[in-house]
C-alpha distance (Angstrom), angle and dihedral (degrees) to the residues before:
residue distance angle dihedral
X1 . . .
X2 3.82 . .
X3 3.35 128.3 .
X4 3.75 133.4 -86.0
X5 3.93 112.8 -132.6
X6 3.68 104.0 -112.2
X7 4.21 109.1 -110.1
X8 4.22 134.8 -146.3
X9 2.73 113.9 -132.3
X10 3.42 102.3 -108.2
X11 3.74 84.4 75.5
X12 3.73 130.6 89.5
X13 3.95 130.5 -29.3
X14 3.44 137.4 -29.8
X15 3.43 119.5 -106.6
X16 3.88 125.0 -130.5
X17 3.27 134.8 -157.5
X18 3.86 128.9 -160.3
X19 4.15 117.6 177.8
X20 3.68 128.3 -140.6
X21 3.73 132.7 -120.8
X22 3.96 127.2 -58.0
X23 3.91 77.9 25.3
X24 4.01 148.6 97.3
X25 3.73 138.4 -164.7
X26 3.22 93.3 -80.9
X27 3.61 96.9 79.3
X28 3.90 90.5 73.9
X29 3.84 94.8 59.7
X30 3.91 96.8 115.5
X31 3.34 94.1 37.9
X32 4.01 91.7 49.4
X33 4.09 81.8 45.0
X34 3.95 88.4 50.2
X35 3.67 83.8 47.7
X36 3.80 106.1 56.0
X37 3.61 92.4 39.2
X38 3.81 84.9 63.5
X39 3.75 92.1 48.6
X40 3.81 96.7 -112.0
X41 3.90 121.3 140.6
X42 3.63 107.6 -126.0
X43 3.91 134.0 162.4
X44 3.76 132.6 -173.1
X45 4.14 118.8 -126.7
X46 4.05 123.0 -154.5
X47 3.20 102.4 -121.3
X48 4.50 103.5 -147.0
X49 3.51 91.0 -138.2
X50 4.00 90.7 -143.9
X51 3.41 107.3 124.0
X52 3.84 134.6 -72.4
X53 3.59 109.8 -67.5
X54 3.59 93.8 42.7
X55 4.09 94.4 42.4
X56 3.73 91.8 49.1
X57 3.48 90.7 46.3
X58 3.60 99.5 61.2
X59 3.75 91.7 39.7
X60 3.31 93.5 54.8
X61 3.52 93.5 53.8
X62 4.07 89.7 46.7
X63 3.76 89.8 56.1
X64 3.94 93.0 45.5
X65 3.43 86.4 61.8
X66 3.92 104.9 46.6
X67 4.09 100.0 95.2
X68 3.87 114.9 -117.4
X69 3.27 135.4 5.2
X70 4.17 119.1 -21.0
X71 3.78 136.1 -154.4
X72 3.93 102.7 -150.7
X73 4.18 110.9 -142.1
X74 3.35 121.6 -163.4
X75 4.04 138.2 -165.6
X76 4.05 117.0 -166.0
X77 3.76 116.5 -57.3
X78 4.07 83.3 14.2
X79 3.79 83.3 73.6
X80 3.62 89.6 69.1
X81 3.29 99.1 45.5
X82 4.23 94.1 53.1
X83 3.60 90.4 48.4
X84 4.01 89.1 62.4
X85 3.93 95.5 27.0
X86 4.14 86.6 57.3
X87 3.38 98.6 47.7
X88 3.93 84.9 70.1
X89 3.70 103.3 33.9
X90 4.06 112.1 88.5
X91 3.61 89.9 -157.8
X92 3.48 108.5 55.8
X93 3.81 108.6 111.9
X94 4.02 104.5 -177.2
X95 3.89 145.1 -14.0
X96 4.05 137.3 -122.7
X97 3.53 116.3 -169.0
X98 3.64 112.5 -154.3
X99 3.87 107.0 -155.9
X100 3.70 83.4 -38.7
X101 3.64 151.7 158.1
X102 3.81 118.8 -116.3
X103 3.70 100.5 -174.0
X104 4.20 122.2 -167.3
X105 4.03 125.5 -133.7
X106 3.82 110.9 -71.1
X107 4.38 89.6 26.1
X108 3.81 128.9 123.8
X109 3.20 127.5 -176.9
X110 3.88 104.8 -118.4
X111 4.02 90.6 65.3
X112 3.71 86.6 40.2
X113 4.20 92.9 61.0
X114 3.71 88.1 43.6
X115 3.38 100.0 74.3
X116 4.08 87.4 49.1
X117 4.00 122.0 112.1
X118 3.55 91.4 -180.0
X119 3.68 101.1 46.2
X120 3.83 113.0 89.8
X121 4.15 95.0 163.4
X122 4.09 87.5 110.5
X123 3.78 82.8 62.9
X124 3.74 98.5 60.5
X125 3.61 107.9 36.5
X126 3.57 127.6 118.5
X127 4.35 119.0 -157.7
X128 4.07 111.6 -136.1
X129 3.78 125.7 170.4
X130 3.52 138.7 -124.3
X131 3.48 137.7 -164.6
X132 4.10 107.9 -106.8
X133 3.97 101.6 -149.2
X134 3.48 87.9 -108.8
X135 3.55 106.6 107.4
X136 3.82 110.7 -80.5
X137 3.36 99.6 -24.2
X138 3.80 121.4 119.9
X139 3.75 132.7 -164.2
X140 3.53 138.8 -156.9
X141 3.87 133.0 -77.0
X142 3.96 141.3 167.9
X143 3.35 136.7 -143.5
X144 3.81 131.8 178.1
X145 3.71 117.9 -104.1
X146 3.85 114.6 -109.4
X147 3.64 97.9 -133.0
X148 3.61 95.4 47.0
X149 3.63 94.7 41.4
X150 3.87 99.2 95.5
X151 3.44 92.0 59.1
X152 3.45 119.0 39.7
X153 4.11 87.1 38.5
X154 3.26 122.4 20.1
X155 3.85 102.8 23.7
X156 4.23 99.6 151.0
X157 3.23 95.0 45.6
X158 4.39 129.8 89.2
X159 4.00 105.5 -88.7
X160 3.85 83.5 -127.9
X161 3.83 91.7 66.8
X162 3.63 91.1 38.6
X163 3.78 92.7 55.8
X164 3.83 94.3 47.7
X165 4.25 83.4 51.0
X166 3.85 89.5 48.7
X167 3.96 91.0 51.8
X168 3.73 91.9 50.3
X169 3.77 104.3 34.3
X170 4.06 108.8 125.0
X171 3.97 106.7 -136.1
X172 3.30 123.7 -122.5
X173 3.88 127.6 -118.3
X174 3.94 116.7 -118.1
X175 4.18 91.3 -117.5
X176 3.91 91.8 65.6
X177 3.84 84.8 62.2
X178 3.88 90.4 35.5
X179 3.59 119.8 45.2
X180 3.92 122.6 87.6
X181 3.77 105.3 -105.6
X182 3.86 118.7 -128.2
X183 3.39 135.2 -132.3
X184 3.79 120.0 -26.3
X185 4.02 122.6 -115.6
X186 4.10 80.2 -157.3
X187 3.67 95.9 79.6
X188 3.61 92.2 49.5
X189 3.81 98.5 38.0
X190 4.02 141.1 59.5
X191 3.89 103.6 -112.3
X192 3.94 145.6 -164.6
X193 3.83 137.1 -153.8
X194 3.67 140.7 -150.4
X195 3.99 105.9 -158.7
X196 3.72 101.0 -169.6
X197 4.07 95.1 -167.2
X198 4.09 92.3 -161.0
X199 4.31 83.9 59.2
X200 3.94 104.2 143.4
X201 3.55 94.5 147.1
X202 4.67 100.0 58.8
X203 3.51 83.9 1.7
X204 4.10 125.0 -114.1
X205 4.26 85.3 -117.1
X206 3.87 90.9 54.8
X207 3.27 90.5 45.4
X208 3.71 105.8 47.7
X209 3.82 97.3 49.9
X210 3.29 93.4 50.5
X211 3.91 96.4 48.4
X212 4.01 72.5 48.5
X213 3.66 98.0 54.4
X214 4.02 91.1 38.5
X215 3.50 85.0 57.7
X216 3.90 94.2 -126.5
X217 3.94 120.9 170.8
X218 4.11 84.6 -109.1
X219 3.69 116.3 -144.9
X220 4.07 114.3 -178.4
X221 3.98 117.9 -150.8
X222 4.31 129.2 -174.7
X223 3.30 101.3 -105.3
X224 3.85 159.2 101.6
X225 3.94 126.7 -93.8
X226 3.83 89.3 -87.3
X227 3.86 85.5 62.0
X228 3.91 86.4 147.5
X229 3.91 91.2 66.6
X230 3.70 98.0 36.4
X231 3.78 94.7 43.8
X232 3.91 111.8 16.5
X233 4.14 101.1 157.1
X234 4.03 86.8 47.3
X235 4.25 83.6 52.2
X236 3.99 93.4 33.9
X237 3.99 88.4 51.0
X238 3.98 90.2 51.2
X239 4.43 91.7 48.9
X240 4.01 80.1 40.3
X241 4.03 84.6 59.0
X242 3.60 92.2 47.9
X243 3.82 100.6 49.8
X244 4.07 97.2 47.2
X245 3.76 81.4 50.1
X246 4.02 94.1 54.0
């Protein structure tokens, strides 16, 4: 792959990063490291975790307020959310998805994974409950089970870093897996793909023809769902390709 010229940064957009589900910001920090080094501006957004509507919500708002133009990155379930979030932010120029999902109008993400044979994620995870806000009601949430963690998510990587990700993950609540998704940025907007072919956790098949159907310039990587920790130049060269194209 050739190289990107290095920018200042001065030059072009801002890059923004949104995480996935069972994870945190902290799962871009090579690729933000890759990043800087390069001269790009990038920042990392905490994704809620709470469902579409409310996840693209706050996104939105996030990249609203990020000045100039933005490249919108995306990991897993964060895939989702920037193909609603976009939709609504003016400034959004173009999207990578990072072994992610790129859902149409109408889509969620529970009839999406059924049609997977190389997801197994419905295999390892375990319901918990939290309370809603609304008096004592409590909703739904999932989280991945420790044991199984390695595997399913994080399969290329040391089972010591794995384990330290499964103690920290940040479950995800039932309605980001549930509600319909709304209209996609994708249709609007040039876009990029990560196709990590060793994907048990989205599942590389799920994610491939929908990177197909989005119509992204589709590069495929060896690797595990967390392709962005396991290969972060092969994922910084793809957002590289994105911002000398905005």
């Amino acid at each position: 792959m050739t190289e990107t010229t290095p920018r200042t940064d001065e030059d072009g957009p801002t890059v923004v990063l949104v995480h996935g589900a069972f994870a945190d910001s902290s799962s871009w920090n090579e690729v933000i490291e890759q990043l800087q080094a390069a001269g790009v501006k990038v920042q990392a957004v905490s994704n809620p975790l709470r469902g579409i509507n409310a996840d693209s919500a706050y996104v939105t708002s996030a990249l609203r307020q990020v000045p100039g133009p933005v490249v919108a990155v995306a990991h897993s379930y964060g895939g989702a959310v920037i193909t609603n979030a976009a939709t609504n932010a003016a400034n959004v120029v173009a999207l990578v998805y990072v072994a992610a999902f790129a859902p149409d109008e109408g889509e969620t993400l529970q009839d999406v994974e059924g049609n997977s044979s190389d997801s197994v994620l419905n295999t390892a995870l375990v319901p918990l409950q939290y309370p809603t806000g609304q008096g004592d009601a409590t909703g739904v949430e999932f989280a991945i089970d420790p044991e199984k963690f390695h595997d399913v998510f994080a399969a290329d990587l040391p089972e010591e870093r794995a384990a330290v990700m499964a103690a920290t993950q940040r479950p995800a609540a039932a309605l980001a897996f549930g509600e319909p998704n709304g209209r996609p940025a994708w249709k609007t907007l040039p876009s990029w793909a990560v196709v990590a072919v060793g994907d048990k956790a989205a599942g590389a098949d799920v994610v491939r023809s929908m990177a197909r159907r989005a119509g992204a310039t589709i590069t495929e990587v060896e690797g595990s769902h967390v392709i962005m920790i396991s290969q972060p130049k092969a994922v910084t060269d793809v957002i590289l390709q994105a911002v000398s194209s905005s």
